[in-house]
C-alpha positions as CSV (number, residue, x, y, z in Angstrom):
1,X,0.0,0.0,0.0
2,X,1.5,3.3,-1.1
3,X,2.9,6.1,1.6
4,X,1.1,9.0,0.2
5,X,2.5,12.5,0.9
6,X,0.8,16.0,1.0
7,X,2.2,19.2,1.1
8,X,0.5,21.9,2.9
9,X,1.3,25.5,2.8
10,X,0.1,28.0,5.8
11,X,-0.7,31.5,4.0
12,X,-2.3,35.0,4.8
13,X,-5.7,34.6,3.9
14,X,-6.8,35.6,0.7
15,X,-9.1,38.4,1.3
16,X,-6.5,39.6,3.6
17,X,-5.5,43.5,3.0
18,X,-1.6,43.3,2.7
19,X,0.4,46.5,4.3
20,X,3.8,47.5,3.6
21,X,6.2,48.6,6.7
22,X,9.9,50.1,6.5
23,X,10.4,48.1,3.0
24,X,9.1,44.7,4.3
25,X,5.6,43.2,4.0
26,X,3.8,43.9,7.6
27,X,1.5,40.3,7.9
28,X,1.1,41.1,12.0
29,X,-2.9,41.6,11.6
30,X,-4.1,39.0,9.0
31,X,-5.5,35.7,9.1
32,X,-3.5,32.9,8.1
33,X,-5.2,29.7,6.2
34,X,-4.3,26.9,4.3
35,X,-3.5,27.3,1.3
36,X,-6.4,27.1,-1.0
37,X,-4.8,25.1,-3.9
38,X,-3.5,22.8,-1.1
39,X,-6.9,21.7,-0.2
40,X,-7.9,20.4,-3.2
41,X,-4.3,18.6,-3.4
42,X,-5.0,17.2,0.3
43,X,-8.8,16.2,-1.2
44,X,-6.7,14.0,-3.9
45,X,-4.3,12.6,-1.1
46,X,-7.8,10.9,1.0
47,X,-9.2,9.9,-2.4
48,X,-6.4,8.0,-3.3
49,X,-6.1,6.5,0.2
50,X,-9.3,5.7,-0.2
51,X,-8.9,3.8,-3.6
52,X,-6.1,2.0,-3.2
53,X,-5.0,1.7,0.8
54,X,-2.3,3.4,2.3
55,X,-1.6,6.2,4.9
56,X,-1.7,9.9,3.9
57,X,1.0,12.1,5.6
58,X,0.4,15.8,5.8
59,X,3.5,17.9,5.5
60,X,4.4,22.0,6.1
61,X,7.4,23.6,6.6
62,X,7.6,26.5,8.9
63,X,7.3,27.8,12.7
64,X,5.2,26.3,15.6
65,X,2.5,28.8,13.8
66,X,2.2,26.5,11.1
67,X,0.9,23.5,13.4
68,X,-2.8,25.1,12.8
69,X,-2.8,24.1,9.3
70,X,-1.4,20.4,9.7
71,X,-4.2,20.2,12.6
72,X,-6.7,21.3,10.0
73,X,-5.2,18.0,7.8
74,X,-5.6,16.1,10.3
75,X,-9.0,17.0,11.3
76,X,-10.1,16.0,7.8
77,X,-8.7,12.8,8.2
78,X,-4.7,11.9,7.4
79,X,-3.3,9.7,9.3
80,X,0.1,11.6,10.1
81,X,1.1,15.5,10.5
82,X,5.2,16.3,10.2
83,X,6.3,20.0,10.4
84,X,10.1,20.3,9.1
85,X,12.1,23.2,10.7
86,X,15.1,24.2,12.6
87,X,15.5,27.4,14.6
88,X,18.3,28.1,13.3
89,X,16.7,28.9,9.7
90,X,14.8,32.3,8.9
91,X,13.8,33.3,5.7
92,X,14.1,30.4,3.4
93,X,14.1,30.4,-0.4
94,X,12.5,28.3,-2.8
95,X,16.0,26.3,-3.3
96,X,16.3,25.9,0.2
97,X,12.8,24.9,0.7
98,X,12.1,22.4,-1.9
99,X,15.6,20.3,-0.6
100,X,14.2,20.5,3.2
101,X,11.3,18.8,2.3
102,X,12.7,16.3,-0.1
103,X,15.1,15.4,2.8
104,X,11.3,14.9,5.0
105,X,10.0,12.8,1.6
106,X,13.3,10.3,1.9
107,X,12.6,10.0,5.8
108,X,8.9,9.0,5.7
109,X,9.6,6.4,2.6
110,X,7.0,8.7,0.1
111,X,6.1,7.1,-3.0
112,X,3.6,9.7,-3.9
113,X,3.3,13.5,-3.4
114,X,0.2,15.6,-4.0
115,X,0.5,19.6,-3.3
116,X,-1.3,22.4,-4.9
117,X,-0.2,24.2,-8.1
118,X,0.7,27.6,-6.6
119,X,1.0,28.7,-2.9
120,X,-1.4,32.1,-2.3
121,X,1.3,34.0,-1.1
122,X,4.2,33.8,-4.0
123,X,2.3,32.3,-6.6
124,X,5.6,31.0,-8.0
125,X,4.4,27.1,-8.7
126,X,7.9,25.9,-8.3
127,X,8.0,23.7,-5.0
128,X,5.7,20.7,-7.1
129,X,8.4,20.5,-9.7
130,X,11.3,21.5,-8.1
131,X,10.6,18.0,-5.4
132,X,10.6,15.8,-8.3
133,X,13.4,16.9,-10.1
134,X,15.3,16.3,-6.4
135,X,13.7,13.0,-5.9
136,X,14.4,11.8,-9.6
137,X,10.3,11.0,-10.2
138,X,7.4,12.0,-12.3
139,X,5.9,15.4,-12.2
140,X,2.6,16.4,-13.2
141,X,1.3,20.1,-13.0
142,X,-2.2,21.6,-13.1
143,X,-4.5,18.5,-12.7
144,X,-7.9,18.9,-13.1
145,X,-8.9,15.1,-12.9
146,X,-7.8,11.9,-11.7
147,X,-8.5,8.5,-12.0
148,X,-6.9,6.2,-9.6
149,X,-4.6,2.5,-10.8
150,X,-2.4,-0.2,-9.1
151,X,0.9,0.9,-10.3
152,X,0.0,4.9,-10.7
153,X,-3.0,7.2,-11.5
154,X,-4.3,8.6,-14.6
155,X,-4.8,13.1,-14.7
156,X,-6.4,15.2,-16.7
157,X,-4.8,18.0,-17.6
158,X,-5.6,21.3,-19.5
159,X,-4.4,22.6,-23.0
160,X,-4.5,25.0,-24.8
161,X,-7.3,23.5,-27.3
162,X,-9.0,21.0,-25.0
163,X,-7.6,18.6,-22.3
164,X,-5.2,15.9,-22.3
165,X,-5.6,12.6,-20.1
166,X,-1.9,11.4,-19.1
167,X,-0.7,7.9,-17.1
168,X,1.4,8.9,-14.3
169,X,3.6,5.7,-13.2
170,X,4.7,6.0,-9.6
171,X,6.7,7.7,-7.4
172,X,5.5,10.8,-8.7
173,X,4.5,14.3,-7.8
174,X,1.3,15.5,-8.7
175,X,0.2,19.4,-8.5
176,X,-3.2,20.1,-8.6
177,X,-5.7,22.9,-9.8
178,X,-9.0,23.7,-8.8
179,X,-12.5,22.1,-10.0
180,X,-12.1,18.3,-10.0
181,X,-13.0,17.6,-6.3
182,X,-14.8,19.0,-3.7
183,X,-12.6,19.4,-0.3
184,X,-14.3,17.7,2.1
185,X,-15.1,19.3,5.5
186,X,-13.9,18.2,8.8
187,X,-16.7,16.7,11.2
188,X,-17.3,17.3,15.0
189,X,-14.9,13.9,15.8
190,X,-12.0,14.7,13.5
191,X,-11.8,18.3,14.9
192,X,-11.6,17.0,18.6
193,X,-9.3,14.1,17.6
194,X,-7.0,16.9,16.2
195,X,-6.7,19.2,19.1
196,X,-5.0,16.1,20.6
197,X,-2.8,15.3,18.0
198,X,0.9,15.5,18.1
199,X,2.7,17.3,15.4
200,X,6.2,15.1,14.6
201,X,8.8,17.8,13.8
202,X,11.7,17.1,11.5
203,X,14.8,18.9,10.7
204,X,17.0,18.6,7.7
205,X,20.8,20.0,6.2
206,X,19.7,22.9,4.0
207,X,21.8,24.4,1.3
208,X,23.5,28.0,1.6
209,X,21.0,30.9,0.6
210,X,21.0,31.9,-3.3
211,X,18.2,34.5,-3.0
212,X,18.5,37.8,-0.5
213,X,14.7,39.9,-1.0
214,X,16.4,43.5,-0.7
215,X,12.9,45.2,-0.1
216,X,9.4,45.2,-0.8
217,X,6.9,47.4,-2.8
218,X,3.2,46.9,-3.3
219,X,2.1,47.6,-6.9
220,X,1.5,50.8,-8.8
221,X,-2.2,51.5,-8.2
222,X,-4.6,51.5,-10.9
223,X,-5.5,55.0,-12.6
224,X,-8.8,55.7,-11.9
225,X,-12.0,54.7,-14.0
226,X,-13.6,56.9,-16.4
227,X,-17.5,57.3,-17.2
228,X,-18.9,58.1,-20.6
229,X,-22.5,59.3,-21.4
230,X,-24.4,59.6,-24.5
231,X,-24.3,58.2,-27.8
232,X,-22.3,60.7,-28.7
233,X,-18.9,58.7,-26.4
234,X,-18.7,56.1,-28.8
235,X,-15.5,57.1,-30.9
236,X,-14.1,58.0,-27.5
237,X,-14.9,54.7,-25.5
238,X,-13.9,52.6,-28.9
239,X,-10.1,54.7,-29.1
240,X,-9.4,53.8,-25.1
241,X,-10.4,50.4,-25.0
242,X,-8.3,50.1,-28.2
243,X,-5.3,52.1,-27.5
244,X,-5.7,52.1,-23.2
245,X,-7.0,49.0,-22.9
246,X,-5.5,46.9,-25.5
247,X,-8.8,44.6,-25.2
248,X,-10.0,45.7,-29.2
């Protein structure tokens, strides 16, 4: 029976309003979630559990604040929860993170990995790929089906005329999209099961920084909109959206 892996993410929430302080993003008075791509991925973890057998292992990578999100994982019904830090790091990049985790994937014996396509926060899509080029396996990006199979499971994935249905022969790390499942909830028993549930914490040999962030900036804001009345607009509203808006 397979040792399923799922990679969870802790993020500000989405609808969080995102302030800037002294050149670095201030995050001291949002609301932190899973992130949302990641419950979809942890929705394909169960379902494959569910077909073929096997133990699902949720995974994060972060402070003692990021136990909230594998207790989430947990409420919804995985059998394991592993946080991977040392206190000794601070400000990881992707190069660094992708190798602490893989390090975590050797230890727990993984033979599949499901995690979403994009994190909220950098949007980047690189930690899906960048494991399974370190583990030597499959990768598959953007899923937005799967069918389950003895030796691996069978994705849908989009293109640009249509979709494509792919075998995926295990180990191999899937990253998943939006719209093929529905995340399942957690009920009354899984939430109280997961208050008591111990979080395994694991450390790993990281490689030397190869990113420093100098500063942040939030994004030039949008000029403001412009209202046209009367017929008489047309030739007006036609030359911006054609020449403003590039959308004619």
């Amino acid at each position: 029976m397979p040792e399923i892996a799922v990679l969870v993410k802790r993020v500000p929430d989405t609808n969080a309003k995102i302030a800037i302080s002294e050149d670095r993003v201030d995050l001291s008075a949002v609301k932190w979630v899973m992130s949302p791509y990641d419950e979809f991925a942890l929705e394909a973890a169960m379902m494959h559990k569910e077909s073929n057998g096997g133990t699902v292992t949720a995974i994060t990578l972060g402070t003692p604040d990021c136990d909230k999100v594998l207790k989430d994982a947990k409420a919804i019904g995985v059998d394991r929860i592993v946080r991977v830090w040392d206190d000794s790091w601070s400000d990881l990049d992707s190069n660094q993170v992708q190798s602490a985790l893989v390090s975590a994937l050797k230890e727990l014996s993984a033979e599949v990995v499901y995690c979403g396509k994009s994190a909220a926060d950098t949007g980047a899509s690189s930690t899906g790929p960048g494991v399974a080029e370190r583990m030597g396996w499959a990768s598959v990006s953007n899923i937005i089906g799967i069918e389950f199979e003895d030796s691996g499971v069978e994705v849908l994935i989009p293109r640009n005329v249509g979709n494509a249905r792919t075998g995926v022969s295990l180990p191999a790390v899937i990253s998943c999209d939006k719209g093929f499942c529905k995340p399942r909830k957690p009920n009354v028993k899984g939430i109280m099961m997961a208050k008591r549930a111990q979080v395994e914490v694991l450390g790993a040999d990281i490689p030397s920084p190869s990113i420093n962030i100098v500063s942040h900036t939030p994004p030039p804001q949008k000029a403001p909109g412009q209202k046209f009345e009367g017929a008489g607009n047309v030739p007006t509203v036609v030359a911006a959206l054609r020449n403003d808006a590039n959308v004619i």
